[in-house]
DRENTI-574865 format. One line per field, with one value per residue (C-alpha): residue in three letters; y, x, z. Coordinates in steps of 0.001 Angstrom, whole numbers, plus 500000, padded with zeros to 6 digits. Example, Ala and Ser with C-alpha at 12.3 -4.5 7.8 and 13.67 -1.06 7.14 Angstrom:
<sites>
r	c(ALA  SER)
Y	c(495500  498940)
X	c(512300  513670)
Z	c(507800  507140)
</sites>
This chain:
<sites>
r	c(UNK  UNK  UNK  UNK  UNK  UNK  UNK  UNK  UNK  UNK  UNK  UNK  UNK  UNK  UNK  UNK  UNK  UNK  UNK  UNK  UNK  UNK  UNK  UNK  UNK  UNK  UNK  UNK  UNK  UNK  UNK  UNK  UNK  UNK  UNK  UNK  UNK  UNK  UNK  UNK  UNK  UNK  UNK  UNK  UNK  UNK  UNK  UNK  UNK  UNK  UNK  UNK  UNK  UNK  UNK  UNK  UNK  UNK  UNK  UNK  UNK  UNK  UNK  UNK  UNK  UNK  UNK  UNK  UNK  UNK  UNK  UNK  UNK  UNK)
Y	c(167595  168242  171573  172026  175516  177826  181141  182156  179243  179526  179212  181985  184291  182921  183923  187242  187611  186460  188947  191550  191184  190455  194026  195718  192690  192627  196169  195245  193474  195698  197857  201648  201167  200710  199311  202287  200063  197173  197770  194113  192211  189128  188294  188174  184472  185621  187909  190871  192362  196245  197803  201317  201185  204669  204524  206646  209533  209655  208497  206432  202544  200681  196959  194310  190843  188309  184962  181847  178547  175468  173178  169529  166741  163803)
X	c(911643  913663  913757  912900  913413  915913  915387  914908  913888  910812  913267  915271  912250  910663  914007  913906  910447  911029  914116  912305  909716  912117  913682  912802  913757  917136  917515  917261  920276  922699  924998  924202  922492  918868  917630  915353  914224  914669  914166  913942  914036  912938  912460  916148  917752  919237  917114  918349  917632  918904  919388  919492  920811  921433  923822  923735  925462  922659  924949  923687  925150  923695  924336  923232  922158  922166  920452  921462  920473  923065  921490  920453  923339  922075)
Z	c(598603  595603  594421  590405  590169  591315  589538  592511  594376  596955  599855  599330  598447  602010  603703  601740  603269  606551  606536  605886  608175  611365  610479  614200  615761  613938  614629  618104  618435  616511  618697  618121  615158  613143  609777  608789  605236  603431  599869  598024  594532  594776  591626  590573  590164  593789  595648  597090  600195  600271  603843  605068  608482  610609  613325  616304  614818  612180  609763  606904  605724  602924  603331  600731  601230  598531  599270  597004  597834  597009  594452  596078  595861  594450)
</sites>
């Protein structure tokens, strides 16, 4: 299928999504640490996952995700 629009395209808003929604199970396989939230903006040309993640020393990282699909080749 080729993609018309990618401003944000509706891939990387599903992966956003699906991101988002996976966050205990991602949490899950990080050493000594948890995502507490995942603030988003999805409707950016690249959306933006934000993460809070607390380690086990209750300290507090902020990681960023930016998702940007390639265009199709021809």
């Amino acid at each position: 299928m080729k993609t018309i629009s990618y401003n944000p395209s509706t891939l990387e808003v599903e992966i956003a999504e699906i991101i988002e929604k996976l966050k205990d199970q991602i949490s899950t396989q990080l050493r000594d640490r948890r995502i507490i939230s995942i603030d988003h903006d999805l409707e950016m040309d690249n959306p933006l996952l934000h993460m809070t993640i607390q380690d086990d020393d209750g300290d507090i990282h902020k990681m960023a995700v930016k998702l940007i699909q390639k265009p199709d080749e021809l």
